[in-house]
N, C-alpha and C positions, 0 to 999 in steps of 0.2 A: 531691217529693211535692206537687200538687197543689193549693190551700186550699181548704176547705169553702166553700161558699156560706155566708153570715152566717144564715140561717133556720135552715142544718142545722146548725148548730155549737150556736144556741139549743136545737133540738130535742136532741139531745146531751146539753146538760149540764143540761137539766129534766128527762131521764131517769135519766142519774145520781143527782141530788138526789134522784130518787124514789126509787131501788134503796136508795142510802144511806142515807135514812130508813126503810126497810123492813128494810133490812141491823141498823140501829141496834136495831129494836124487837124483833127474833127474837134477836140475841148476846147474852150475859151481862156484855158487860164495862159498861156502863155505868151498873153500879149497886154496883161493887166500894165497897169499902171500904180503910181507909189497910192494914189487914194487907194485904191482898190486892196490895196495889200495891207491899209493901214487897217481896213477891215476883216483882216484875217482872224483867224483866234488864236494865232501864233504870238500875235504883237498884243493881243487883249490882255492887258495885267488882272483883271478880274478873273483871267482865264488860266494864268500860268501856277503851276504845282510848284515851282521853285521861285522867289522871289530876286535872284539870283539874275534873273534873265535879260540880257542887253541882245536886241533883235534890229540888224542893221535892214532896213526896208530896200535898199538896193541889194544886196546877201539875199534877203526873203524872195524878191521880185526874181532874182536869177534863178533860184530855187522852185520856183512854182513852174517851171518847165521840168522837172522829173517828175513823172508820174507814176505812182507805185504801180507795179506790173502785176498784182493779182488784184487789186481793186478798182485801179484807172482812173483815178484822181489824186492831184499832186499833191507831194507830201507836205507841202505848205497848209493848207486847207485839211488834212487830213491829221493835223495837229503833232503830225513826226518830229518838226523840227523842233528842239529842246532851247536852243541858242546860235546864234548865228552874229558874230563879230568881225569888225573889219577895224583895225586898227596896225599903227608902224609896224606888227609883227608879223600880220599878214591877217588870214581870214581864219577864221575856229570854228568849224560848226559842231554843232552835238545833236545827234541824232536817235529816235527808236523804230522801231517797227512795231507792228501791230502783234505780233507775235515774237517770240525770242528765237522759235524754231524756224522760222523764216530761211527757204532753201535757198532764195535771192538774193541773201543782203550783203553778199561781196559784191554783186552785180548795183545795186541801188547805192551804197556805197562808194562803188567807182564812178556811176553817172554822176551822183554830185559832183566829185571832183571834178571828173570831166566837165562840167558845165561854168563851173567854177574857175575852170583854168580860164576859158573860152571867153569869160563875161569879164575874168577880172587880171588880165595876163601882169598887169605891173604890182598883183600884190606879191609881198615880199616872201609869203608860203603859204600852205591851205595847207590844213590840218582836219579830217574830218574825223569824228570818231562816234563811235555808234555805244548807245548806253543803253539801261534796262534798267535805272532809278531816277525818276520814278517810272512805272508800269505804264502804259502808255491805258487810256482808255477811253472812248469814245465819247466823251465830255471834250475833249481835246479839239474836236471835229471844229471846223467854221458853220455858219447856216449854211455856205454853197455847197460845200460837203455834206450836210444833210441833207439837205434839196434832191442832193444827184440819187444819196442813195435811200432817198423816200423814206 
């Protein structure tokens, strides 16, 4: 494949961030509440591949404001997030994408954090890190995530 010329890679992902932001303001998730979140399939223990999984619902709730940019439903609901902690060390999310070749995921990546600075400035560090075990698969999804995409 080819590489973009550096203009068009720019033009690229300033149109994303716009669609993104557009995406953000027309969807409902980013104004839920802790009920709302408690019904995610992120926090579903029925739901989780790894038993492992401590999911802080204010971490989850700040989270449901990134919306993945080739699907356009947040990655909360869309069963990305692996783990999500807030403790004296600060905050640790662990993350996937729906693909591994995902050409976004420095970009989806850094909007966590950024969101994460934004919602939680007095944790002591944010740590995000992006994994591929286990394989992310559409079992993961919420019902709202199914709903949207029928």
């Amino acid at each position: 494949m080819p590489k973009m010329p550096l203009p068009t890679c720019h033009i690229l992902l300033a149109a994303l961030a716009e669609l993104q932001s557009l995406l953000k303001s027309r969807l409902p998730f980013h104004d839920l509440d802790q009920a709302d979140v408690a019904n995610s399939a992120v926090i579903d223990a029925n739901q989780a591949t790894n038993g492992s999984h401590v999911n802080n619902p204010n971490v989850l709730a700040a989270l449901m404001g990134v919306i993945d940019p080739e699907i356009g439903i947040n990655i909360v609901d869309l069963g990305l997030v692996y783990r999500a902690e807030y403790g004296p060390q600060g905050i640790q999310v662990a993350l996937t994408l729906s693909t591994p070749s995902c050409p976004l995921s420095e970009m989806v990546v850094e909007e966590v954090r950024e969101v994460l600075q934004a919602n939680f400035a007095e944790a002591a560090a944010i740590q995000v890190e992006l994994v591929w075990d286990p394989p992310w698969t559409p079992d993961r999804m919420s019902e709202v995530a199914r709903q949207l995409l029928g």
